[in-house]
C-alpha positions in Angstrom: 57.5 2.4 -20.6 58.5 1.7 -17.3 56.2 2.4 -14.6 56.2 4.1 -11.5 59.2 4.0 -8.6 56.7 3.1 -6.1 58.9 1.5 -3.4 58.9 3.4 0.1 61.8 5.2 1.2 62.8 5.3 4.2 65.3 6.8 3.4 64.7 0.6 23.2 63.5 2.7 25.2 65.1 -0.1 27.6 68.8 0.5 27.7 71.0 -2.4 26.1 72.4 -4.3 28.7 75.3 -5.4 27.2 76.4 -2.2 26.4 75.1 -0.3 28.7 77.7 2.8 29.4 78.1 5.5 31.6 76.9 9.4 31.6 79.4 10.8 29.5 81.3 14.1 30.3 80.5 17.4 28.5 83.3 16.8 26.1 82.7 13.1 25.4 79.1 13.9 24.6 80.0 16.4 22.2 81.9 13.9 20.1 79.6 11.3 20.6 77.5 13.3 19.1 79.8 14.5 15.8 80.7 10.9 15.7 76.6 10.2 15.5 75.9 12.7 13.1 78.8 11.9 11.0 77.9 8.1 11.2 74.6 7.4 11.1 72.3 10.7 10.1 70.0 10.2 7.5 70.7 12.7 4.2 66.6 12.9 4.6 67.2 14.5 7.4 66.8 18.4 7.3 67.7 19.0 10.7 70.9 17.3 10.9 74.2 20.0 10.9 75.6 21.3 8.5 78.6 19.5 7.1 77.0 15.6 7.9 76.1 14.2 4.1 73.9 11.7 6.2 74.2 7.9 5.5 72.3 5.2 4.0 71.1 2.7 6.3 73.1 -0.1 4.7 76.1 2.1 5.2 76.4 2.4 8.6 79.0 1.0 10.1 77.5 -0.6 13.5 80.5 -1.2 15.6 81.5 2.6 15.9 78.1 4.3 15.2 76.6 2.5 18.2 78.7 3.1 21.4 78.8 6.9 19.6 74.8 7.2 19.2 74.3 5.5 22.3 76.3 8.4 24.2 74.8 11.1 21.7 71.7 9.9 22.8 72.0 9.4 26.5 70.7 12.8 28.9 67.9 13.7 26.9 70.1 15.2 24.3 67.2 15.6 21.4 65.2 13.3 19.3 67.5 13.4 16.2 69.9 11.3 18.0 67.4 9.1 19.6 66.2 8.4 15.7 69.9 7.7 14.7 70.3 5.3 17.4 67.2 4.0 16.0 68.6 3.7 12.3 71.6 1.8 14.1 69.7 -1.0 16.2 67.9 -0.9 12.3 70.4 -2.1 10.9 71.8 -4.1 13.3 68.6 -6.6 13.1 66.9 -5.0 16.2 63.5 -4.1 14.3 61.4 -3.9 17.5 63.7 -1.6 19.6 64.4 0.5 16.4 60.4 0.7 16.6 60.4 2.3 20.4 63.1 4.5 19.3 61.1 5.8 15.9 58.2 6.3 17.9 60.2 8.1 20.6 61.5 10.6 18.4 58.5 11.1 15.9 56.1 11.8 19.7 59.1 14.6 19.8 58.2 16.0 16.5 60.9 14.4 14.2 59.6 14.5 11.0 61.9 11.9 9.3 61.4 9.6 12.3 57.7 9.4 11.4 58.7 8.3 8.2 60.9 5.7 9.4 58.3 4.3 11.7 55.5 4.1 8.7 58.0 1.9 7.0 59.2 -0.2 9.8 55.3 -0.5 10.7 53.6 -0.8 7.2 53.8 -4.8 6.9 52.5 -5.3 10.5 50.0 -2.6 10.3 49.8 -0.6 7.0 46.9 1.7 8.7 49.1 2.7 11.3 51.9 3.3 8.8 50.1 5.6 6.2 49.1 7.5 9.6 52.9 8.2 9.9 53.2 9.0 6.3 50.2 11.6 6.4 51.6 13.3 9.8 54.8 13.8 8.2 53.7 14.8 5.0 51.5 17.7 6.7 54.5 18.6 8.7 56.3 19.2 5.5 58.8 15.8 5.5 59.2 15.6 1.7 60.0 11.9 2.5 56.9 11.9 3.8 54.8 13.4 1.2 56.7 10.9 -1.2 55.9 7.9 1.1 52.2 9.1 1.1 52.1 9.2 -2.5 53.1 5.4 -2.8 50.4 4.4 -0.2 47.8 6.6 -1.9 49.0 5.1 -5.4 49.6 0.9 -3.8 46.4 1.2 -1.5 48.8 1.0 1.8 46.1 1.1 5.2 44.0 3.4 2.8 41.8 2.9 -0.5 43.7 3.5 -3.8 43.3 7.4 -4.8 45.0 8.3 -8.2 44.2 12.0 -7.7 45.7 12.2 -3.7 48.9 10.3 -4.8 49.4 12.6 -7.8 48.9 15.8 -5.0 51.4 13.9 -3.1 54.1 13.0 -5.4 53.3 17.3 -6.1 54.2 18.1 -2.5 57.4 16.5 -2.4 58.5 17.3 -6.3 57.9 20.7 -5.6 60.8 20.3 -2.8 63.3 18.9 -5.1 62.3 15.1 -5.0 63.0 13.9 -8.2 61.5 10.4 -8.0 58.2 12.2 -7.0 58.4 14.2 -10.0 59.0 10.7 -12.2 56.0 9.2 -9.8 53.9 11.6 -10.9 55.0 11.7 -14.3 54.0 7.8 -14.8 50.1 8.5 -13.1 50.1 11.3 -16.5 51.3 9.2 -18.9 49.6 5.6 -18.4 46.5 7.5 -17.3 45.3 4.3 -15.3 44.1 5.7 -11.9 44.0 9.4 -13.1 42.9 11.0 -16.6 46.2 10.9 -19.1 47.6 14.1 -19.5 51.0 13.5 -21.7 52.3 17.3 -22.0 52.3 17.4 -18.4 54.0 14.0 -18.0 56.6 15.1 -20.3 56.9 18.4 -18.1 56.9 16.3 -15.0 59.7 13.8 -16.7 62.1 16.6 -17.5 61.9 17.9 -14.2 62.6 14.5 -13.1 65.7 14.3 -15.7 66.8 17.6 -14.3 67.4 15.7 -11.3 69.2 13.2 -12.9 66.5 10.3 -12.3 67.4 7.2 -15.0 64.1 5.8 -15.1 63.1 9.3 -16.6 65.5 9.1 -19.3 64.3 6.0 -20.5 60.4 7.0 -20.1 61.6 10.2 -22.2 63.5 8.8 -24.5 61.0 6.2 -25.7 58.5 9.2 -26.5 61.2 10.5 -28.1 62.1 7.4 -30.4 58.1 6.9 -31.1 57.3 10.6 -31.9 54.6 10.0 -28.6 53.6 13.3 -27.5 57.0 15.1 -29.0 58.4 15.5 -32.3 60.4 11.7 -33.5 64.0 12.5 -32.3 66.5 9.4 -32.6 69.0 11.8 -31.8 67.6 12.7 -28.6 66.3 9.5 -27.9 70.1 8.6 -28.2 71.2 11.0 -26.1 68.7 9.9 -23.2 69.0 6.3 -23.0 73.1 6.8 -22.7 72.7 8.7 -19.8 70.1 6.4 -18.3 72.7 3.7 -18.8 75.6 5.4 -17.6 73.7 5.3 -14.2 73.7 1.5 -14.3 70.2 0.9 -17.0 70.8 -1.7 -18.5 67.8 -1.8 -20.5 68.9 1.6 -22.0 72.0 0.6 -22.4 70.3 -2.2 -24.4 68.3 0.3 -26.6 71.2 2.5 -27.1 73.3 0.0 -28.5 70.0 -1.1 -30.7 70.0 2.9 -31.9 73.6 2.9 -32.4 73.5 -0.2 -34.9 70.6 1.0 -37.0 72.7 4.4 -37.9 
């Protein structure tokens, strides 16, 4: 079995000299801050518009998202481009004035910024971080609540809880996370921090499926080669370890061929 996906998510208040630019006009605001949003939103983030996918952080492409984010951010023109301009100097190296930034727009109420900071904080001060996590999570950032769960489940600036993880990796699930769902479907099934509960890890594991998570294929589909908790099913077991594989397992793809060769 493999266990839990327990690895956080993430999913300047001084102005940079060196590229320090004017007040834009009106009009060159507003497509600095399309430009933004098209470049360097989060897809965590539920108040960016409509028609912006969001990026991952290693995707952003730093030479046009930061003279963009820069002007998007300039005039006061809301925290969610403050945080983007964040998620740029992020990836540019610029950890500490991503930091200011983070902090700048979570004080403003951006859940997913919160999130952001707990992770940018959590090595230097893990307390601090899970305070992040917690605020967001009670704000209802899904990231959040998923992020809570880890530090809950991992013991990150708070003492190991099985049972407040498992009401964590709950929260976010039950808004469409499906590595929360698998999270939470692990806890059930090794029953190490929490008691085992295997119908409900299966439950929790489909759900996870349903949401096309691989590492729930292959949790699932051992139980289903075993006969553990459902009925034997080599067919189905089959079945799941394909898919896993087809989204890059290669364990799965390992047990699939195994499968394939006993027929």
């Amino acid at each position: 079995m493999k266990t839990g996906t327990t690895s956080l998510r993430m999913p300047f208040l001084a102005a940079l000299a060196a590229c320090a630019l004017g007040v834009p006009s009106m009009a060159e605001a507003g497509e600095s801050r399309d430009i933004c949003d098209q470049l360097a939103a989060s897809k965590f983030d539920t108040t960016r518009p409509s028609g912006f996918p969001g990026v991952d952080e290693q995707d952003i492409d730093i030479d046009k998202a930061l003279p963009a984010c820069q002007d998007a951010s300039a005039g006061g023109t809301g925290p969610r481009y403050t945080f983007q301009l964040g998620r740029v100097l992020s990836k540019q190296g610029m950890k500490a004035e991503a930091i200011a930034l983070y902090e700048q727009a979570s004080t403003a109420g951006l859940t997913i910024a919160m999130v952001n900071l707990g992770a940018a904080l959590e090595e230097d001060n893990p307390a601090q971080a899970f305070a992040w996590y917690r605020k967001a999570s009670e704000a209802g950032d899904m990231l959040g609540s998923y992020n809570l769960g880890v530090a809950y489940e991992n013991g990150i600036g708070v003492e190991v809880s099985g049972p407040l993880a498992l009401e964590a990796y709950r929260k976010a699930s039950d808004q469409g996370d499906g590595s929360a769902a698998y999270n939470a479907a692990v806890l059930l099934d090794e029953g190490t921090l929490i008691p085992a509960d295997k119908p409900e890890a299966v439950r929790l594991y489909t759900l996870a499926i349903d949401r096309n998570n691989a590492d729930a294929m292959f949790n699932l589909a051992q139980m289903y080669e075993k006969g553990e908790e459902v009925g034997a099913d080599k067919a189905r077991a089959l079945e799941l370890y394909r898919r896993a594989a087809a989204l890059g397992d290669t364990e799965a793809a390992d047990n699939a061929k195994r499968l394939e060769a006993a027929d």
